[in-house]
N, C-alpha and C positions, 0 to 999 in steps of 0.2 A: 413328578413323573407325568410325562404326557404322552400323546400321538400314537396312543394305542392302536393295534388290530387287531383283526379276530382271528383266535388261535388258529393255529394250522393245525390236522391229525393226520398222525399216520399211523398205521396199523401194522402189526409186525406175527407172524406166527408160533406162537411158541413151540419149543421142539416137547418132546414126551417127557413130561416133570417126574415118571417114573423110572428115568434116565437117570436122574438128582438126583440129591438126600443135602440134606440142613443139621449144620449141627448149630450147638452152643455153646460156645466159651466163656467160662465164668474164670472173673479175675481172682489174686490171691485176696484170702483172707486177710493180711495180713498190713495191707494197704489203708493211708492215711486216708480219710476222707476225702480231704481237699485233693488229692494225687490222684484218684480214682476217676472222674471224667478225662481228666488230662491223658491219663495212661488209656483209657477206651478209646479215643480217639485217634490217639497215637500207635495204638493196636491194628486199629481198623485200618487206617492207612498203610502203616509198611505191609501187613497180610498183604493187602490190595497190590503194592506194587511190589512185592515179591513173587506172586504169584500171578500171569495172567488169568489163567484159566478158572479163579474163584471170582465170586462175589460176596462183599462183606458190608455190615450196618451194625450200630448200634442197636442193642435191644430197646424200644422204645420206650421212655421211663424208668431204665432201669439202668444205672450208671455202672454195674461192675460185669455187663455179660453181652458178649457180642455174640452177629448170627452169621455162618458163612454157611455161601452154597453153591456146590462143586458139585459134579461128576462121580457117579460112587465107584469109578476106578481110579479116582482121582482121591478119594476118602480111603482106599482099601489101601493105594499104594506108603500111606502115611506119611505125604510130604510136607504136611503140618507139624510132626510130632516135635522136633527136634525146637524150633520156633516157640511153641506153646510152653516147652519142657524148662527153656530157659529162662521165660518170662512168669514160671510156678504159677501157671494156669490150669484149667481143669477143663477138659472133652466132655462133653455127656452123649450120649447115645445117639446115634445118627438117627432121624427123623424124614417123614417122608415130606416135601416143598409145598406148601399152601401157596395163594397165589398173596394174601397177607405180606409173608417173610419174602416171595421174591418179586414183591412191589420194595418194599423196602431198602432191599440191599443193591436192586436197579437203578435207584433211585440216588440213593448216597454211592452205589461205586460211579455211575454216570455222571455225576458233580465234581466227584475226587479227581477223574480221569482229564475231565476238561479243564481245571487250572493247569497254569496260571492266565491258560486263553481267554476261558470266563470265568468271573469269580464271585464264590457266592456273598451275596450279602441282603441279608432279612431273605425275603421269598424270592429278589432275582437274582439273577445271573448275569455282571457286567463287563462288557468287552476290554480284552486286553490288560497286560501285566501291570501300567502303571497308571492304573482307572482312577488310584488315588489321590494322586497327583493331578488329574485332568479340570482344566476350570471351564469346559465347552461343553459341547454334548456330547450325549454318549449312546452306545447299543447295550440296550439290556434285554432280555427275552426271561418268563415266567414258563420254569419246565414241570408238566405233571404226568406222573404215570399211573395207568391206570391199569391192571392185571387181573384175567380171568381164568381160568383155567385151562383158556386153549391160547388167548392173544393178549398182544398189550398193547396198549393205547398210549402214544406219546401227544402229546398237547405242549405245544411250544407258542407263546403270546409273543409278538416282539413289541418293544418299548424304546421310546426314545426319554432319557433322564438328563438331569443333571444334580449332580455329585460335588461341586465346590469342597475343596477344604477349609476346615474350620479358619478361623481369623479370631483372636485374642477378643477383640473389642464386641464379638458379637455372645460374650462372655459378661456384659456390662461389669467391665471390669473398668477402674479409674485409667484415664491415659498418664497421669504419673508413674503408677505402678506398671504401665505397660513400657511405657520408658528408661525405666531404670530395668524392667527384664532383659530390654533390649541391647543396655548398654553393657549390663556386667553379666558374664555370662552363668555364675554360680548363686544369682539370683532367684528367687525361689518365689511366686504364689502362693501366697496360705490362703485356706478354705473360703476364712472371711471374708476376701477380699473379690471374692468370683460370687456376684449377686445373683448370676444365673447358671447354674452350678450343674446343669443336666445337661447330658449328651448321649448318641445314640453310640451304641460300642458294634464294634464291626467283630463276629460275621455275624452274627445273630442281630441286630440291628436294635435289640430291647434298650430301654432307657439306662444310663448309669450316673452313676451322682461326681464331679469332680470334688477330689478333696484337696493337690494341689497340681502347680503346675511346675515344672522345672527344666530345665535345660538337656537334663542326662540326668541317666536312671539311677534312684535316691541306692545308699550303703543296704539297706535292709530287702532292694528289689531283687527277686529270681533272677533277671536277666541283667547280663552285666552288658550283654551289645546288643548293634542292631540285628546284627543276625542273631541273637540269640532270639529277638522277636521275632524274627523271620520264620525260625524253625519253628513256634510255636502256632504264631498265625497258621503255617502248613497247615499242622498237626489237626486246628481247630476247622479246617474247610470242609 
């Protein structure tokens, strides 16, 4: 990442947060572990683009309870109920907007809203739907908000990157084994064979370990397509 600037700010006024109210939606009990980030996010998203007029995020650290915050004739009218009813979630009592919960929810619906224009990956934000595919430069911009009680503070860094797609060999992986991947296409990588085995996992950009490599997605994987990756990537932005 290079060619940084100094952030740009703008300043925006907030309207009367006594206006608001914040609720909390907690997921069902009843949910696998592993299901339960995936379903939060996936929560946060449709709410989001089901409705304009809310704002939704994740409860911070806490994987089964998201926070939305609407208009409390927008909360009285109950156009939530039927959404949440189906999904055997649970309301808790409407609360009054700290500027904590609607930093939060500005912040991940402002990210939601801009793919697949920019998309998030670690802390920026990279231009354009096929940024993964780009082997040149690229625009990326570092978004932060910042919330008071009366205003918010947008801080937007722009960047200029570069994002390469991976390449087998920078895997020190043998060029026979890269050869025969290449030729047959139900060829398969085992673990052992990948001496450098770590890579960064998109959207969150943290390290992950490769175990193998393969052509198309093994009998025991969730996703039987590409788009079924697709809808999940969504889910996960």
């Amino acid at each position: 990442m290079n060619d940084s600037r100094q952030p740009s700010l703008f300043f925006i006024t907030l309207p009367d947060l006594h206006k608001l109210c914040a609720v909390r939606i907690v997921l069902s009990n009843g949910m696998a572990d592993t299901e339960v980030r995936s379903t939060q996010m996936k929560m946060c998203r449709q709410l989001l683009f089901l409705h304009q007029d809310i704002l939704t995020s994740p409860v911070p650290g806490i994987f089964n309870q998201i926070w939305v915050v609407m208009a409390i004739p927008f909360y009285k009218a109950g156009k939530l109920s039927a959404y949440i009813e189906k999904h055997e979630a649970k309301v808790e009592a409407p609360q009054r907007v700290i500027p904590v919960i609607l930093q939060n929810c500005l912040l991940y619906s402002l990210t939601a809203r801009l793919a697949p224009a920019w998309n998030k990956t670690g802390h920026l934000l990279v231009q354009g739907r096929e940024f993964l595919s780009e082997m040149g430069k690229q625009s990326a911009v570092v978004l932060n908000i910042n919330v008071t009680e009366t205003q918010v503070c947008l801080s937007i860094e722009a960047y200029t990157i570069r994002l390469p797609p991976p390449e087998l060999r920078e895997f020190d992986i043998s060029q026979s084994i890269i050869k025969d991947f290449d030729t047959h296409k139900n060829a398969v990588i085992e673990g052992h064979s990948i001496l450098n085995n770590w890579c960064y996992v998109l959207p969150s950009m943290k390290m992950g370990k490769i175990l193998s490599i393969l052509h198309t997605a093994p009998p025991d994987c969730p996703f039987r397509s590409y788009g079924d990756f697709q809808m999940h990537w969504d889910n996960l932005r």
